[in-house]
LOTI-90906 format. One line per field, with one value per residue (C-alpha): x, z, y; residue in three letters; residue number from 1. Coordinates in steps of 0.001 Angstrom, whole numbers, plus 500000, padded with zeros to 6 digits. Example, Ala and Ser with C-alpha at 12.3 -4.5 7.8 and 13.67 -1.06 7.14 Angstrom:
% LOTI-90906
px <- c(512300, 513670)
pz <- c(507800, 507140)
py <- c(495500, 498940)
r <- c(ALA, SER)
k <- c(1, 2)
END
This chain:
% LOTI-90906
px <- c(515581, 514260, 515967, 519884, 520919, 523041, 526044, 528867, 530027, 527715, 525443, 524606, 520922, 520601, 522641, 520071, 517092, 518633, 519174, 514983, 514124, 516020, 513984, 510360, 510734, 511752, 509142, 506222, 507328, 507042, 503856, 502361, 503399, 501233, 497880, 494897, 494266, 494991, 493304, 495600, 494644, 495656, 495776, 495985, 496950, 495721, 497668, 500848, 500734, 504429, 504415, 502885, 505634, 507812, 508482, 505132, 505718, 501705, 501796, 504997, 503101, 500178, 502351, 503720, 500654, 499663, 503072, 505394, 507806, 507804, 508516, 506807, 506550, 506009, 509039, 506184, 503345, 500687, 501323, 500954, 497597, 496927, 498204, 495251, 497011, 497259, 493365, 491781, 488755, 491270, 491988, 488684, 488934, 485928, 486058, 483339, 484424, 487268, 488521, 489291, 489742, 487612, 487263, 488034, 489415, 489523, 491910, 493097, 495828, 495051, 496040, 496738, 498861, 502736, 504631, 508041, 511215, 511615, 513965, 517460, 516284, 515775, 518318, 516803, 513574, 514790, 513907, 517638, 515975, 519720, 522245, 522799, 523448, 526838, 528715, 533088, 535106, 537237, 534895, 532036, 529683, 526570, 527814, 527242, 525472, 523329, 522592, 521918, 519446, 517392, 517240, 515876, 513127, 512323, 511944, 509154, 507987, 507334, 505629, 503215, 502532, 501277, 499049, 497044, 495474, 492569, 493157, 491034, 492522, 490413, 491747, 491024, 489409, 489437, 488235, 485429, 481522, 479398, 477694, 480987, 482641, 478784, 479722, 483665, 482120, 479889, 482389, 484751, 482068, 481729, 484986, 485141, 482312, 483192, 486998, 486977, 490162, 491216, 494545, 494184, 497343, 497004, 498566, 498806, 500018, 500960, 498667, 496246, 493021, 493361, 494095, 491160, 488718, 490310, 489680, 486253, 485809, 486870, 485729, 482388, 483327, 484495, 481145, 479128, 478155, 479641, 482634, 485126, 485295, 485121, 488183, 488080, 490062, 494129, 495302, 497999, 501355, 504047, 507681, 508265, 505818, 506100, 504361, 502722, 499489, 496231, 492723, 489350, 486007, 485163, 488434, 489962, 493744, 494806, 498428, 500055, 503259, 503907, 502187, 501394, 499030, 497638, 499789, 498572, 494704, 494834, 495402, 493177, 490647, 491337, 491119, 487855, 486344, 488090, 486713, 483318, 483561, 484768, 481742, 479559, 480823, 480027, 476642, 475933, 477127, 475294)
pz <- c(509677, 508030, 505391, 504830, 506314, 505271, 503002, 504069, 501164, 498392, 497158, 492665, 492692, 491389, 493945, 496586, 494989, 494755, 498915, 499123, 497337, 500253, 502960, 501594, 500934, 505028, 505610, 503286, 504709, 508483, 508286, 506300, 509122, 511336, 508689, 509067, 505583, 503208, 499968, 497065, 495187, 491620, 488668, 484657, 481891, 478710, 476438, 478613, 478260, 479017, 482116, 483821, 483155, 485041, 488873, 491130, 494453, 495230, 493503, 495322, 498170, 497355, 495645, 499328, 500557, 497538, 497079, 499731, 497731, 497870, 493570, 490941, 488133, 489385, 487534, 487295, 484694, 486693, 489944, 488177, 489494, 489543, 485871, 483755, 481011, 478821, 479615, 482997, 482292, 483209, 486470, 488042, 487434, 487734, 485235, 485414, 483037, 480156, 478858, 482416, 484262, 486688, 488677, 491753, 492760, 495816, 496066, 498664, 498399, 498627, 501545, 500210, 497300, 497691, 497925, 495047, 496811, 496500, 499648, 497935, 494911, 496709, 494050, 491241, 491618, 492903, 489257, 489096, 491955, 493563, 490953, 492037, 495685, 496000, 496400, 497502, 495068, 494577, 493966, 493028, 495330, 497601, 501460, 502458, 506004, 502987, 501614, 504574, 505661, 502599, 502560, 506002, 504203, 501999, 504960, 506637, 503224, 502688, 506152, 505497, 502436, 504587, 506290, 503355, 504127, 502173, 499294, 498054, 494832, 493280, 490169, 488752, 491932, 490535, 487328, 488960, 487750, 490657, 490400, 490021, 493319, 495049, 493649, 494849, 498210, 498285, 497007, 500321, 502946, 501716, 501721, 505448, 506613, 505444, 506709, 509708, 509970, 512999, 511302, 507983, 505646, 502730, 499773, 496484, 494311, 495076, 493502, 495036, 493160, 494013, 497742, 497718, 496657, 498316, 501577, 500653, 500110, 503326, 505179, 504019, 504883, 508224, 508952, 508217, 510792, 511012, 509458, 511624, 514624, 518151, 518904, 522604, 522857, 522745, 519458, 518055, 517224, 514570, 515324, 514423, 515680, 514806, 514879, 512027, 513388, 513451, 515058, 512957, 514656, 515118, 516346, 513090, 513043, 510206, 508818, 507198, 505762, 505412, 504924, 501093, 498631, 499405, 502499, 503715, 503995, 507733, 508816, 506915, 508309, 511599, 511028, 510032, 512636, 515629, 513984, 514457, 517543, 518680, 516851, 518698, 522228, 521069, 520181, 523715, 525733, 523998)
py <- c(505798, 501906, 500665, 500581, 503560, 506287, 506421, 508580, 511509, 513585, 511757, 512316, 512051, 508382, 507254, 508731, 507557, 504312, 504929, 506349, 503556, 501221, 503547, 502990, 499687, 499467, 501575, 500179, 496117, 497330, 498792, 496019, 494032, 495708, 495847, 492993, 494550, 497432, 499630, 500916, 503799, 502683, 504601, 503401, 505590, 503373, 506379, 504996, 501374, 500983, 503048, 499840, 497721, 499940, 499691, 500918, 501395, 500925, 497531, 496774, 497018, 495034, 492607, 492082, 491125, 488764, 487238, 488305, 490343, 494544, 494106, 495534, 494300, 490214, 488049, 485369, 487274, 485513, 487282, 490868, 490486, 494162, 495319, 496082, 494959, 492546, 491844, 493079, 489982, 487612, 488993, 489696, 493578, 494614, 498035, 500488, 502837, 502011, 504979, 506274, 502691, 503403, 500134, 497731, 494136, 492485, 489823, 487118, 484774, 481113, 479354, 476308, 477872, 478256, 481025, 482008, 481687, 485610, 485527, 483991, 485863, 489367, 491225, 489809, 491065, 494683, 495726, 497196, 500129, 499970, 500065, 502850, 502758, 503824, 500652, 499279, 501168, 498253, 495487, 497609, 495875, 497045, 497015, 493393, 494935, 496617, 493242, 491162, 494158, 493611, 490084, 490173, 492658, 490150, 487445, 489714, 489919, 486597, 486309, 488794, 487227, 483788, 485548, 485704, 488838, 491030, 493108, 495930, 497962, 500864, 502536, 505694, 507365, 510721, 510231, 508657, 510221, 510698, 507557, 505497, 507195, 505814, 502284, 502405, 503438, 500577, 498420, 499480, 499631, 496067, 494923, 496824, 495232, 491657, 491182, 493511, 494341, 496043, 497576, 499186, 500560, 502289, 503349, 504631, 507452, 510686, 512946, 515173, 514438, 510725, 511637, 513535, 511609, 508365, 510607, 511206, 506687, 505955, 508720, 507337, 503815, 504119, 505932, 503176, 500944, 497606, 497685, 496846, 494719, 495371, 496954, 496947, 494537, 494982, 495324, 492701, 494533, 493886, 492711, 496313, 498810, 502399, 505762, 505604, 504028, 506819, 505997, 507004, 507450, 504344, 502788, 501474, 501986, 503485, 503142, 505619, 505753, 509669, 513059, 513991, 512010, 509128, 508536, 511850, 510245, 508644, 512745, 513648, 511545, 512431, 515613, 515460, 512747, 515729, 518523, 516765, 516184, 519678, 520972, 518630, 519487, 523307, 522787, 520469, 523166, 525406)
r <- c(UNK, UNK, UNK, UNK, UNK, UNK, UNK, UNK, UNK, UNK, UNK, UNK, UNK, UNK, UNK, UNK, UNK, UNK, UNK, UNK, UNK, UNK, UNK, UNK, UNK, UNK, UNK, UNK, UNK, UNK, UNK, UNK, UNK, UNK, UNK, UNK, UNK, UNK, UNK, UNK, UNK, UNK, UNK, UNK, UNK, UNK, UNK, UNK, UNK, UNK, UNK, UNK, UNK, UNK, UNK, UNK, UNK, UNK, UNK, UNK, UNK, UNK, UNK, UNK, UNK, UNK, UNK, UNK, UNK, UNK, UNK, UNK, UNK, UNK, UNK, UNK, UNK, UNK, UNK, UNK, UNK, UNK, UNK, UNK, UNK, UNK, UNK, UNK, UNK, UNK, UNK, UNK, UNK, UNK, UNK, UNK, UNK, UNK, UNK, UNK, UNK, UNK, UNK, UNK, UNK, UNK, UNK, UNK, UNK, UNK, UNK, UNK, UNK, UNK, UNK, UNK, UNK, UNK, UNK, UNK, UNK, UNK, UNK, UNK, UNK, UNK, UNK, UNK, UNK, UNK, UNK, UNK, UNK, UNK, UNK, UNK, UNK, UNK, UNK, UNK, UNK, UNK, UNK, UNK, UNK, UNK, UNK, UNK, UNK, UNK, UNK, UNK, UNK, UNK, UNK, UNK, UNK, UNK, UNK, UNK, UNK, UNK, UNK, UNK, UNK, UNK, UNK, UNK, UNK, UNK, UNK, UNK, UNK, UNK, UNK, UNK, UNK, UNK, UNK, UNK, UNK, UNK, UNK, UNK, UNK, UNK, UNK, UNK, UNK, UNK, UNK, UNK, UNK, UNK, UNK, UNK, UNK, UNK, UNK, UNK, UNK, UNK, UNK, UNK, UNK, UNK, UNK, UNK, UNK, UNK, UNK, UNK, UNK, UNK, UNK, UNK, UNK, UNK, UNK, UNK, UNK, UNK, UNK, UNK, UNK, UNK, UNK, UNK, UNK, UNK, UNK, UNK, UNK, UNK, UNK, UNK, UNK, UNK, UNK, UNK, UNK, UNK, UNK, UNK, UNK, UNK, UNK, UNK, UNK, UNK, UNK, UNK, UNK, UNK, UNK, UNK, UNK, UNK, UNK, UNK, UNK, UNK, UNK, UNK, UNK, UNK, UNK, UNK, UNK, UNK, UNK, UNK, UNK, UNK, UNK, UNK, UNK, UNK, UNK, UNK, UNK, UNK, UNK, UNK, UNK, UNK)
k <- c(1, 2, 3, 4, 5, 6, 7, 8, 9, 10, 11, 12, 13, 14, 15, 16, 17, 18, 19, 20, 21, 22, 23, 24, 25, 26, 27, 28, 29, 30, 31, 32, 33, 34, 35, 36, 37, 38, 39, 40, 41, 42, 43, 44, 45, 46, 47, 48, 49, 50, 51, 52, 53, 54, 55, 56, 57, 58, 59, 60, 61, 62, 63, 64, 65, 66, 67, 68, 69, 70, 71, 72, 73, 74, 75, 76, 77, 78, 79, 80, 81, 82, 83, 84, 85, 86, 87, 88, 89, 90, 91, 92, 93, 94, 95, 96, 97, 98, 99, 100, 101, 102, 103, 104, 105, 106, 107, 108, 109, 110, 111, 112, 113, 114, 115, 116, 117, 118, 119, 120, 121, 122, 123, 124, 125, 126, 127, 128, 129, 130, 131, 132, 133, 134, 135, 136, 137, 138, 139, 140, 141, 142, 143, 144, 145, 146, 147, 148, 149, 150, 151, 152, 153, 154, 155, 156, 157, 158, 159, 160, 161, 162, 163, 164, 165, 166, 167, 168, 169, 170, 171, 172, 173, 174, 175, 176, 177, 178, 179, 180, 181, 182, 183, 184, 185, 186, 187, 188, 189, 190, 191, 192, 193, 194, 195, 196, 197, 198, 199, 200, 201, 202, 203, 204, 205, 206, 207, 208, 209, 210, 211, 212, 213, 214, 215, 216, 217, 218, 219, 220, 221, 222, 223, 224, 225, 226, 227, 228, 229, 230, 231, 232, 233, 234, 235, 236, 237, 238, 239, 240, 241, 242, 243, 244, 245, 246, 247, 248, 249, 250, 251, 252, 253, 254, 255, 256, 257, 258, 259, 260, 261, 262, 263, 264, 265, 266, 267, 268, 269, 270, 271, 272, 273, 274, 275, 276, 277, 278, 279, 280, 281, 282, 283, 284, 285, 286)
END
Protein backbone atom coordinates (compact mmCIF):
# COMPACT_ATOMS: atom_id res chain seq x y z
CA UNK A 1 0.00 0.00 0.00
CA UNK A 2 1.19 4.21 -0.66
CA UNK A 3 0.88 6.35 1.94
CA UNK A 4 1.84 5.75 5.73
CA UNK A 5 1.08 2.37 6.17
CA UNK A 6 -0.80 0.51 8.63
CA UNK A 7 -1.40 1.08 12.30
CA UNK A 8 -1.29 -1.91 14.51
CA UNK A 9 -4.82 -2.47 16.87
CA UNK A 10 -8.79 -1.60 15.98
CA UNK A 11 -9.06 1.11 14.36
CA UNK A 12 -12.63 3.80 15.47
CA UNK A 13 -13.62 4.93 12.10
CA UNK A 14 -12.04 8.50 12.21
CA UNK A 15 -8.94 7.15 12.97
CA UNK A 16 -9.08 5.07 9.60
CA UNK A 17 -10.26 7.72 7.50
CA UNK A 18 -7.68 9.81 8.89
CA UNK A 19 -5.23 6.57 7.68
CA UNK A 20 -7.42 6.50 3.83
CA UNK A 21 -6.93 9.89 3.69
CA UNK A 22 -2.82 9.22 4.13
CA UNK A 23 -3.32 6.34 1.24
CA UNK A 24 -4.99 8.56 -1.51
CA UNK A 25 -3.02 11.27 -1.02
CA UNK A 26 0.12 8.55 -1.79
CA UNK A 27 -1.80 7.34 -4.33
CA UNK A 28 -3.28 10.60 -6.08
CA UNK A 29 0.80 12.34 -5.80
CA UNK A 30 2.32 9.12 -7.58
CA UNK A 31 0.16 9.02 -10.35
CA UNK A 32 0.30 12.69 -10.98
CA UNK A 33 3.84 12.05 -11.28
CA UNK A 34 3.42 9.99 -14.10
CA UNK A 35 0.53 12.46 -16.06
CA UNK A 36 1.79 15.06 -19.03
CA UNK A 37 -1.75 16.33 -18.11
CA UNK A 38 -5.05 15.57 -16.36
CA UNK A 39 -9.21 16.49 -16.48
CA UNK A 40 -11.24 16.82 -13.15
CA UNK A 41 -14.75 16.18 -13.14
CA UNK A 42 -15.97 19.00 -10.79
CA UNK A 43 -19.17 19.47 -9.39
CA UNK A 44 -20.88 22.85 -7.59
CA UNK A 45 -23.88 22.78 -5.49
CA UNK A 46 -24.81 26.74 -5.37
CA UNK A 47 -27.73 25.51 -2.56
CA UNK A 48 -24.34 24.28 -0.61
CA UNK A 49 -22.11 27.16 -0.70
CA UNK A 50 -20.16 25.99 2.34
CA UNK A 51 -19.58 22.52 1.12
CA UNK A 52 -16.75 24.15 -1.09
CA UNK A 53 -14.84 25.39 1.61
CA UNK A 54 -14.45 22.01 2.89
CA UNK A 55 -11.57 19.57 1.91
CA UNK A 56 -12.03 18.12 -2.02
CA UNK A 57 -10.01 15.49 -2.85
CA UNK A 58 -10.48 16.39 -6.84
CA UNK A 59 -9.23 19.92 -6.16
CA UNK A 60 -6.50 18.47 -4.03
CA UNK A 61 -5.42 16.97 -6.92
CA UNK A 62 -5.52 19.69 -9.31
CA UNK A 63 -4.26 21.97 -6.72
CA UNK A 64 -1.07 19.64 -7.01
CA UNK A 65 -0.60 20.35 -10.34
CA UNK A 66 -1.25 24.24 -10.08
CA UNK A 67 0.60 24.75 -6.84
CA UNK A 68 2.33 21.67 -5.79
CA UNK A 69 0.41 20.85 -2.69
CA UNK A 70 -2.40 17.72 -2.60
CA UNK A 71 -4.66 20.60 -0.19
CA UNK A 72 -7.90 21.69 -0.61
CA UNK A 73 -8.96 24.45 0.27
CA UNK A 74 -5.50 26.74 -0.89
CA UNK A 75 -4.23 28.70 2.56
CA UNK A 76 -3.46 31.54 -0.04
CA UNK A 77 -7.37 32.56 -1.48
CA UNK A 78 -5.72 33.26 -4.79
CA UNK A 79 -4.62 29.73 -5.49
CA UNK A 80 -8.36 28.37 -4.96
CA UNK A 81 -8.32 28.68 -8.58
CA UNK A 82 -11.04 26.16 -9.08
CA UNK A 83 -13.81 27.34 -6.36
CA UNK A 84 -16.66 28.91 -8.14
CA UNK A 85 -17.10 31.02 -5.45
CA UNK A 86 -16.78 34.10 -4.40
CA UNK A 87 -17.03 35.12 -8.30
CA UNK A 88 -16.19 32.48 -11.10
CA UNK A 89 -15.49 35.96 -13.67
CA UNK A 90 -12.45 36.43 -11.84
CA UNK A 91 -11.06 33.16 -12.49
CA UNK A 92 -11.58 32.51 -16.12
CA UNK A 93 -14.57 30.02 -15.50
CA UNK A 94 -16.06 29.87 -18.32
CA UNK A 95 -20.00 28.96 -17.05
CA UNK A 96 -22.45 27.78 -19.51
CA UNK A 97 -25.26 27.32 -17.46
CA UNK A 98 -25.65 29.01 -13.71
CA UNK A 99 -28.13 27.37 -11.93
CA UNK A 100 -26.47 23.95 -12.65
CA UNK A 101 -22.66 25.25 -13.13
CA UNK A 102 -22.26 23.74 -16.05
CA UNK A 103 -18.82 24.93 -17.30
CA UNK A 104 -14.92 24.50 -17.96
CA UNK A 105 -11.35 26.09 -17.24
CA UNK A 106 -8.19 25.30 -18.47
CA UNK A 107 -5.43 26.45 -16.49
CA UNK A 108 -1.49 26.43 -16.58
CA UNK A 109 0.83 27.58 -14.07
CA UNK A 110 3.25 30.29 -15.00
CA UNK A 111 6.68 29.44 -15.37
CA UNK A 112 8.14 32.31 -14.29
CA UNK A 113 5.85 32.48 -11.10
CA UNK A 114 7.09 30.94 -7.72
CA UNK A 115 5.94 28.29 -5.99
CA UNK A 116 4.49 28.53 -1.67
CA UNK A 117 6.87 26.80 0.48
CA UNK A 118 4.09 24.06 1.11
CA UNK A 119 6.95 21.49 1.95
CA UNK A 120 8.02 22.78 5.78
CA UNK A 121 4.39 23.67 6.03
CA UNK A 122 2.98 20.12 4.95
CA UNK A 123 0.79 19.81 8.42
CA UNK A 124 -0.55 23.03 8.16
CA UNK A 125 -2.21 22.72 5.11
CA UNK A 126 -3.48 18.97 5.81
CA UNK A 127 -6.84 20.77 6.55
CA UNK A 128 -6.76 18.84 10.06
CA UNK A 129 -7.47 15.32 7.47
CA UNK A 130 -5.11 13.43 10.21
CA UNK A 131 -6.06 14.37 13.59
CA UNK A 132 -7.10 11.52 13.75
CA UNK A 133 -4.46 9.08 12.83
CA UNK A 134 -3.90 7.22 15.82
CA UNK A 135 -0.85 8.77 17.25
CA UNK A 136 2.22 7.91 20.73
CA UNK A 137 -0.01 7.58 23.64
CA UNK A 138 2.36 9.44 25.68
CA UNK A 139 3.12 12.44 23.70
CA UNK A 140 0.13 12.26 21.56
CA UNK A 141 2.06 12.66 18.40
CA UNK A 142 1.73 11.17 14.68
CA UNK A 143 4.66 8.40 14.21
CA UNK A 144 7.62 10.53 13.15
CA UNK A 145 8.29 7.62 10.13
CA UNK A 146 4.48 8.89 9.49
CA UNK A 147 5.68 12.40 9.26
CA UNK A 148 8.82 12.19 7.35
CA UNK A 149 6.66 9.97 4.76
CA UNK A 150 4.39 12.86 4.14
CA UNK A 151 6.75 15.48 3.89
CA UNK A 152 8.48 13.57 1.23
CA UNK A 153 4.72 13.64 -0.44
CA UNK A 154 4.76 17.08 -0.35
CA UNK A 155 8.43 17.24 -2.02
CA UNK A 156 7.05 15.26 -5.17
CA UNK A 157 4.32 17.60 -4.81
CA UNK A 158 6.05 20.51 -5.30
CA UNK A 159 7.95 18.95 -8.29
CA UNK A 160 5.04 18.21 -10.13
CA UNK A 161 3.91 21.47 -9.55
CA UNK A 162 7.28 22.92 -11.70
CA UNK A 163 6.45 21.14 -14.37
CA UNK A 164 3.80 23.42 -14.97
CA UNK A 165 1.63 21.07 -16.61
CA UNK A 166 -2.08 21.50 -18.37
CA UNK A 167 -5.19 21.68 -16.57
CA UNK A 168 -8.63 20.99 -17.89
CA UNK A 169 -11.64 21.19 -15.13
CA UNK A 170 -15.33 20.63 -16.31
CA UNK A 171 -18.07 21.06 -13.75
CA UNK A 172 -21.40 19.87 -13.71
CA UNK A 173 -21.01 17.05 -16.44
CA UNK A 174 -24.22 15.51 -15.71
CA UNK A 175 -26.35 18.23 -15.50
CA UNK A 176 -25.11 19.06 -18.78
CA UNK A 177 -28.23 19.72 -21.79
CA UNK A 178 -27.35 18.08 -24.90
CA UNK A 179 -25.90 20.96 -26.46
CA UNK A 180 -23.67 21.83 -23.38
CA UNK A 181 -22.17 18.06 -23.17
CA UNK A 182 -21.33 18.96 -27.45
CA UNK A 183 -19.50 22.17 -26.14
CA UNK A 184 -17.54 20.28 -23.04
CA UNK A 185 -16.57 17.79 -25.80
CA UNK A 186 -15.26 20.39 -27.96
CA UNK A 187 -13.80 22.12 -25.24
CA UNK A 188 -11.62 18.61 -24.42
CA UNK A 189 -10.89 17.53 -27.94
CA UNK A 190 -9.34 20.98 -27.87
CA UNK A 191 -7.50 20.95 -24.95
CA UNK A 192 -6.34 17.16 -26.28
CA UNK A 193 -5.40 18.31 -29.39
CA UNK A 194 -3.41 21.41 -28.23
CA UNK A 195 -1.03 19.95 -25.31
CA UNK A 196 -0.70 16.35 -26.48
CA UNK A 197 -0.08 14.75 -23.66
CA UNK A 198 1.05 11.31 -23.89
CA UNK A 199 -0.04 10.41 -20.11
CA UNK A 200 -3.42 11.46 -19.01
CA UNK A 201 -4.87 11.14 -15.12
CA UNK A 202 -8.06 11.84 -14.16
CA UNK A 203 -10.21 12.55 -11.48
CA UNK A 204 -13.15 13.66 -9.86
CA UNK A 205 -16.12 12.69 -7.76
CA UNK A 206 -17.55 9.62 -7.10
CA UNK A 207 -20.86 9.59 -8.46
CA UNK A 208 -22.18 7.63 -11.22
CA UNK A 209 -23.93 10.21 -13.40
CA UNK A 210 -20.70 12.26 -13.58
CA UNK A 211 -18.68 9.02 -14.42
CA UNK A 212 -20.95 8.44 -17.01
CA UNK A 213 -21.09 11.14 -18.86
CA UNK A 214 -17.27 12.01 -18.22
CA UNK A 215 -16.90 8.47 -20.06
CA UNK A 216 -19.01 9.53 -22.77
CA UNK A 217 -16.39 13.26 -23.11
CA UNK A 218 -13.46 11.46 -23.50
CA UNK A 219 -14.53 8.57 -25.21
CA UNK A 220 -15.40 11.19 -27.82
CA UNK A 221 -12.11 12.94 -27.44
CA UNK A 222 -9.78 10.28 -27.75
CA UNK A 223 -11.63 9.38 -31.03
CA UNK A 224 -10.86 12.37 -32.67
CA UNK A 225 -7.96 12.59 -34.69
CA UNK A 226 -5.04 14.48 -33.55
CA UNK A 227 -5.14 14.63 -30.18
CA UNK A 228 -2.35 13.20 -28.84
CA UNK A 229 1.12 12.78 -30.00
CA UNK A 230 2.90 10.10 -31.59
CA UNK A 231 3.28 7.67 -29.06
CA UNK A 232 5.65 5.34 -30.68
CA UNK A 233 8.12 6.40 -29.07
CA UNK A 234 9.05 5.09 -25.30
CA UNK A 235 7.05 6.63 -22.87
CA UNK A 236 8.82 8.72 -19.93
CA UNK A 237 8.09 7.05 -16.46
CA UNK A 238 7.68 8.51 -12.94
CA UNK A 239 10.15 7.92 -9.99
CA UNK A 240 7.27 5.74 -8.96
CA UNK A 241 5.58 3.77 -11.61
CA UNK A 242 2.62 1.66 -10.87
CA UNK A 243 -0.21 -0.36 -12.36
CA UNK A 244 -2.47 2.00 -12.68
CA UNK A 245 -1.54 3.12 -16.24
CA UNK A 246 -4.47 1.91 -19.13
CA UNK A 247 -3.99 2.40 -23.02
CA UNK A 248 -7.13 3.90 -25.18
CA UNK A 249 -7.41 3.36 -28.91
CA UNK A 250 -5.24 5.53 -29.98
CA UNK A 251 -2.32 5.02 -27.57
CA UNK A 252 -3.04 7.65 -24.88
CA UNK A 253 -2.21 6.32 -21.40
CA UNK A 254 -4.74 6.77 -19.21
CA UNK A 255 -4.24 6.96 -15.35
CA UNK A 256 -6.48 5.78 -13.11
CA UNK A 257 -6.47 5.76 -9.60
CA UNK A 258 -9.19 2.98 -8.73
CA UNK A 259 -12.40 1.29 -9.97
CA UNK A 260 -15.78 3.27 -9.07
CA UNK A 261 -16.77 6.90 -10.28
CA UNK A 262 -14.73 8.85 -11.97
CA UNK A 263 -11.62 6.74 -11.31
CA UNK A 264 -13.51 3.88 -12.80
CA UNK A 265 -13.46 5.88 -16.50
CA UNK A 266 -9.89 4.61 -17.98
CA UNK A 267 -11.83 0.81 -17.76
CA UNK A 268 -14.41 1.95 -18.97
CA UNK A 269 -12.86 3.24 -21.92
CA UNK A 270 -11.12 0.32 -22.62
CA UNK A 271 -13.75 -1.56 -22.47
CA UNK A 272 -15.34 0.04 -25.04
CA UNK A 273 -12.27 0.73 -27.58
CA UNK A 274 -11.82 -3.79 -27.12
CA UNK A 275 -15.26 -4.40 -27.60
CA UNK A 276 -14.83 -2.55 -30.95
CA UNK A 277 -12.35 -4.16 -32.02
CA UNK A 278 -13.63 -7.73 -31.26
CA UNK A 279 -16.68 -6.71 -33.22
CA UNK A 280 -14.57 -5.62 -36.05
CA UNK A 281 -12.47 -8.83 -36.33
CA UNK A 282 -16.11 -10.64 -36.44
CA UNK A 283 -17.41 -8.81 -39.17
CA UNK A 284 -13.75 -9.21 -41.36
CA UNK A 285 -13.92 -12.76 -41.01
CA UNK A 286 -17.18 -12.79 -41.88
Amino acid sequence: SIGIGRPQGELSFDQFLSVMEAQWEGRDTNNAMLAKAVIGFLKFNPKKDDTERAHDGSKSTLNMFAYGRYAHPMPLEENNVFDIKPTHRSKNITILQEDKYVGYKIFQRNKDSSLPDYVSEWEQTSNNRFDNVPSNKENQEINPNWKESMKEFAVKQSKIAEKCLPILALWGVDDATEEQLATLKEVTVEFLRTYAPKTLMLTGKRDKGIADRACNILTHALKEPKVVEDNNSESDSGEDGNDSEIKSENGTTLITGGADGVDSIALHIVTHFESLRESSSENKSE
